[in-house]
Each structure stands twice: as structure tokens, then as C-alpha cells.
C-alpha positions as CSV (number, residue, x, y, z in Angstrom):
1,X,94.3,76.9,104.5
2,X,90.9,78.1,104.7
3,X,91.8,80.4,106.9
4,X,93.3,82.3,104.6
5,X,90.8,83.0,102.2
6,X,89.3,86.6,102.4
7,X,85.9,86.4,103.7
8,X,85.1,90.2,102.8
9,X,82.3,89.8,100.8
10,X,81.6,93.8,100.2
11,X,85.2,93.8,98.8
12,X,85.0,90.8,96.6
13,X,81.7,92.7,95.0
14,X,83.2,96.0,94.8
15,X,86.0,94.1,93.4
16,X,84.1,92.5,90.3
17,X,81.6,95.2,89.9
18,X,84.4,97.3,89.1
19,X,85.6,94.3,86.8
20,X,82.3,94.2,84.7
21,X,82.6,97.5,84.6
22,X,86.0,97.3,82.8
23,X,84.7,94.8,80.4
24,X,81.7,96.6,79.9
25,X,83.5,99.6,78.9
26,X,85.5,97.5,76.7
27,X,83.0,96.3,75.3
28,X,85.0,92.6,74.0
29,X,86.3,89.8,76.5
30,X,89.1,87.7,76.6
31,X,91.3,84.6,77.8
32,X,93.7,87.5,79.1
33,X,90.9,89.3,80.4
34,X,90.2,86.1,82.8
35,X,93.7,85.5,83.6
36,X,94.1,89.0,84.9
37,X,91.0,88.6,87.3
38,X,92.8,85.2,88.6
39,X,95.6,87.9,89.4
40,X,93.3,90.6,91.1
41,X,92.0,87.5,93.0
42,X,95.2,86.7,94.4
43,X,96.1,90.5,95.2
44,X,92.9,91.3,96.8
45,X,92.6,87.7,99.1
46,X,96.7,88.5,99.9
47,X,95.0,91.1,102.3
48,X,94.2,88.2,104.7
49,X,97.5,86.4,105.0
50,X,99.0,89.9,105.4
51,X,96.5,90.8,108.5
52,X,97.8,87.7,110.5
53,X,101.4,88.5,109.5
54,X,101.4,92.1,111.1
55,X,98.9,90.7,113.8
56,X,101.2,88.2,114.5
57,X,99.3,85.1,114.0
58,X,101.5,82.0,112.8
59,X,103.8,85.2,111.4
60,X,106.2,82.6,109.5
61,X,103.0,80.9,107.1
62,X,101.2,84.1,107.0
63,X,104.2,85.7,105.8
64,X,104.8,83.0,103.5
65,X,101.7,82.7,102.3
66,X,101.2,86.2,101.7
67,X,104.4,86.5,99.1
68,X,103.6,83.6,97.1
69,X,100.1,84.9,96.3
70,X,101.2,88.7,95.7
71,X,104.3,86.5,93.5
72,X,101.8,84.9,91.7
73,X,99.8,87.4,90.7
74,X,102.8,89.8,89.8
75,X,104.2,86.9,87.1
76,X,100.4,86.5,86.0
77,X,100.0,90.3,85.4
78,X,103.6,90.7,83.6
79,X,103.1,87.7,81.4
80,X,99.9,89.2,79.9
81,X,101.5,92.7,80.0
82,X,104.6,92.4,78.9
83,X,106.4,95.7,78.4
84,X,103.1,97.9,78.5
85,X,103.3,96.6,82.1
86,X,105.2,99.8,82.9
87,X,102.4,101.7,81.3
88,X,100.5,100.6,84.6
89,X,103.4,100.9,87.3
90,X,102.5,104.1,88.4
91,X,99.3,102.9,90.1
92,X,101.3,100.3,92.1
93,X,101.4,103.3,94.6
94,X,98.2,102.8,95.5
95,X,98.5,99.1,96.8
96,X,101.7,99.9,98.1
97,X,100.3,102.9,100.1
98,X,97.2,100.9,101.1
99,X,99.7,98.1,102.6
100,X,101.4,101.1,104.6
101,X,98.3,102.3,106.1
102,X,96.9,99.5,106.7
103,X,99.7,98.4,109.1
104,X,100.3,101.7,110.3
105,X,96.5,103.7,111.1
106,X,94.8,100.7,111.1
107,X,92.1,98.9,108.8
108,X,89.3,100.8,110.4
109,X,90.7,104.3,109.2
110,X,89.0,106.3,107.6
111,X,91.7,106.9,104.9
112,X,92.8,103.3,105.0
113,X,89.4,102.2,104.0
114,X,89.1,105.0,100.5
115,X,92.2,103.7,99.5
116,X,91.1,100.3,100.3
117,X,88.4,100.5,97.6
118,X,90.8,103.1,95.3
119,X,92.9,99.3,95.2
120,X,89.4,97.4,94.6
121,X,88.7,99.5,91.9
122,X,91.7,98.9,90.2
123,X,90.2,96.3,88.3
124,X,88.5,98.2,85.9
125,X,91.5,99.9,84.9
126,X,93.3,95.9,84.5
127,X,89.9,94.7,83.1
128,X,89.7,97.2,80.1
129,X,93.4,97.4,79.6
130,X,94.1,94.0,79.2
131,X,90.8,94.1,76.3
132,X,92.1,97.1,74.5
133,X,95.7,98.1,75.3
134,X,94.5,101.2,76.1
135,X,95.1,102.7,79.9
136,X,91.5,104.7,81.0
137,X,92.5,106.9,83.7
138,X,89.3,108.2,83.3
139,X,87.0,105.2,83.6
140,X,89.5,104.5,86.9
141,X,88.5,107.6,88.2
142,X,84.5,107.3,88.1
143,X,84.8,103.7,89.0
144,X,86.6,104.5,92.3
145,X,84.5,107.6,93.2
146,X,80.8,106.0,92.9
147,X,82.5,102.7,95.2
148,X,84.4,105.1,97.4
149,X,80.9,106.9,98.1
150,X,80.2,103.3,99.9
151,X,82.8,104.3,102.7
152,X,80.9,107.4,103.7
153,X,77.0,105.8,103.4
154,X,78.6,102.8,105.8
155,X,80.3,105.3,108.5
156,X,77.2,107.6,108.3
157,X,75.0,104.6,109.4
158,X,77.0,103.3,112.1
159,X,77.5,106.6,113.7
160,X,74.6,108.8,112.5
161,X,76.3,111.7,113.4
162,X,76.2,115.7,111.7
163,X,79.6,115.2,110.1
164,X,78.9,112.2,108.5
165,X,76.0,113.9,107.4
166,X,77.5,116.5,106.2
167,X,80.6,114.7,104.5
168,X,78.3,112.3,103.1
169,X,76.7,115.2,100.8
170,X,79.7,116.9,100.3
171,X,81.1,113.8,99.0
172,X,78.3,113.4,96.6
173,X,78.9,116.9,95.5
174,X,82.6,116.3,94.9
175,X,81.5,113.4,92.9
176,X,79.6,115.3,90.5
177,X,82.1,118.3,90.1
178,X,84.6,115.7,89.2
179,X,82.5,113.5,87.0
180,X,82.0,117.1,85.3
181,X,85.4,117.6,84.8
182,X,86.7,114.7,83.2
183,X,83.5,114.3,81.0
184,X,82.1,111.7,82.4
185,X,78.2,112.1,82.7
186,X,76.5,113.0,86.0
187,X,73.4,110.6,85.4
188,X,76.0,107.2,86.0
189,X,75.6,109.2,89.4
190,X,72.2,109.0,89.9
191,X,72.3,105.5,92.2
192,X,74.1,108.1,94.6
193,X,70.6,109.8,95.2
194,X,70.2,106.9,98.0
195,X,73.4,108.7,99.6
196,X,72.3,111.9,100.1
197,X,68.2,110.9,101.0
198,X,69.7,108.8,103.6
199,X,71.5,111.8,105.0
200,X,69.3,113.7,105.2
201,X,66.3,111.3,106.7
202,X,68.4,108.9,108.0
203,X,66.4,106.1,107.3
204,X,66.1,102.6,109.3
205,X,67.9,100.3,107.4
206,X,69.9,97.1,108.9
207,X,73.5,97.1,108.1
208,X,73.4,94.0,106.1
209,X,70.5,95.5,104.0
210,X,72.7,97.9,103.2
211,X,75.6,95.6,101.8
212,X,72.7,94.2,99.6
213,X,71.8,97.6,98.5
214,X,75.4,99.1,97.6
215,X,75.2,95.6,95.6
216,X,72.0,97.2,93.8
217,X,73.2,101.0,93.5
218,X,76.6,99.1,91.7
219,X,74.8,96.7,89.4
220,X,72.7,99.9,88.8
221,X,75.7,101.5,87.7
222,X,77.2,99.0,85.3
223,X,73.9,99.4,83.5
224,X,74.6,103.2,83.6
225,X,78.3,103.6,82.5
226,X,77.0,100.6,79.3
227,X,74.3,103.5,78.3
228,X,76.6,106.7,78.9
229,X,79.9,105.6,78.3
């Protein structure tokens, strides 16, 4: 069965940086609280059982497995819901579209990979929810954009090319429009300063130093969004 556990580490940390960050924002943790990351665990490591179904490797107990985690996790997450479940059905879409894309443009796709972290991310909406009862489409949204900025650093370095130099920044400037307009403020952006120097200089840096240093730039972060909530 070890093959079947997800051995994505820059998605397991996007995963529970975006956790802490729900707690954080909370500010209060809970026995529900841990049962709901044993849920996101299952959803997020279903990825792998679902990659050899669709590839077609042992398609029976790939399949298999694959339902009985994402089965799991669905009781999990309606037993500590309950009825405010529905309250959070509307961002089912985004696993739902994620699972789409990923069989149908591919896992390496550019828009397969944002909303691959837009479903990462998720967990900071779960996280705080299941704290406070309250739904925080607007922590959601800041979460999401400072990770998604890691799809555009990691393309820009493996193809070091004017439009992911120019994307790269323009991202960084959506980020901060939008951070503007839903009141968020722009200084939790400031770890995205790395983003834009490395477009512009395009500085040596292995690619595993980098995983280590969106690490940084997200830890720098949850210390950020606890000082400017």
C-alpha cells in the first residue's frame, strides 16, 4: 500500500500552511479541528490512487482505493458539519473541476496546477470553519493567492523565459489589487517581494532550494496574516 501514499511534499506543506493559517485566524483549536485535517489528508493523498486509476495501473485497486479514501473523508467532514455542511458545498467545484482537468489537460497544466493549490488551500477555509462556524471567503481568498503565486515562481525557474517573467509580476500585481479589494492588507504580501526580484534578476537558485524557500516565504506568512488579520 505504500504506493499509494502521496509523496508530494510541496503539496502536503501548502496543504498545512494553509491549515495553520486557518487556525491561526481562528485563533482557538479543536478535537473537530484535528478530525477535519484527518479528512483533508485523505482528500489530498486520494490524488495518488486516482493518478494510477486514469493511468491505468492495477485500475481495479487504484479505483478502489481511491473511493474509499474520498468516502472516508466525505463521512468525516459531514459528521463534524452536520447541516452547515451545505454552507460549504459550493466549493466542492473546485475539487470536482481539479479532478476533470487533471484527467483531461493533464497534471502539468498550467491551469491544472492553480487549481491544484486553489483545492490545497481549501484548508484554511475547513480549518477556521470548523473553529468558529463561520465560512471566511475572504481568508480563502488570500490564502489561495500568496500559494498560487508558487505556480508561477516554479514555471519561471524551469523555463526562464520573458512571459514567465512577465506573468510572474503581473501576478504579483493582481495579488495586491485583489488583496486591496477585499480588505485584506498588502504587507501579508510582502514574502512575494522574492517573486518579482527573481524576475527580474533571475537569480541561481537550485530547484529544491526553492521548495525550501516557498516553505520560508509561507511560514513567513502565517506570521503575517497572525499580525494583520
Amino acid at each position: 500500500m505504500k504506493k499509494y501514499i502521496l509523496k508530494e511534499y510541496g503539496s502536503w506543506s501548502v496543504m498545512a500552511l494553509s491549515y495553520l493559517a486557518g487556525i491561526i485566524a481562528a485563533g482557538r483549536f479543536n478535537l473537530k479541528a484535528l478530525l477535519s485535517l484527518l479528512a483533508i489528508s485523505l482528500f489530498i493523498n486520494s490524488k495518488q490512487a486516482f493518478t494510477f486509476w486514469i493511468r491505468h495501473v492495477d485500475s481495479v485497486k487504484s479505483s478502489a482505493v481511491f473511493m474509499i479514501q474520498i468516502i472516508l473523508a466525505s463521512l468525516i467532514i459531514v459528521g463534524i458539519f452536520g447541516e452547515a455542511v451545505f454552507e460549504m458545498l459550493p466549493y466542492a467545484l473546485i475539487p470536482a473541476i481539479y479532478i476533470l482537468l487533471l484527467y483531461f489537460a493533464g497534471e502539468h497544466a498550467i491551469i491544472t496546477e492553480i487549481f491544484g493549490f486553489a483545492l490545497l488551500t481549501l484548508s484554511s477555509l475547513i480549518a477556521k470553519f470548523v473553529a468558529t462556524n463561520v465560512v471566511d471567503h475572504r481568508l480563502y481568498i488570500a490564502v489561495a493567492i500568496f500559494f498560487i503565486a508558487s505556480v508561477f515562481k516554479v514555471r519561471l525557474q524551469l523555463k526562464k523565459e520573458f512571459p514567465q517573467r512577465v506573468s510572474m509580476i503581473l501576478y504579483v500585481a493582481f495579488a495586491i489589487f485583489a488583496y486591496y479589494l477585499i480588505q485584506m492588507s498588502v504587507i501579508i504580501l510582502l514574502p512575494l517581494i522574492d517573486n518579482v526580484i527573481f524576475s527580474i534578476t533571475l537569480y541561481k537558485i537550485k530547484l529544491k532550494a526553492t521548495g525550501w524557500l516557498e516553505v520560508i516565504k509561507g511560514m513567513a506568512f502565517l506570521v503575517l496574516i497572525a499580525l494583520f488579520p
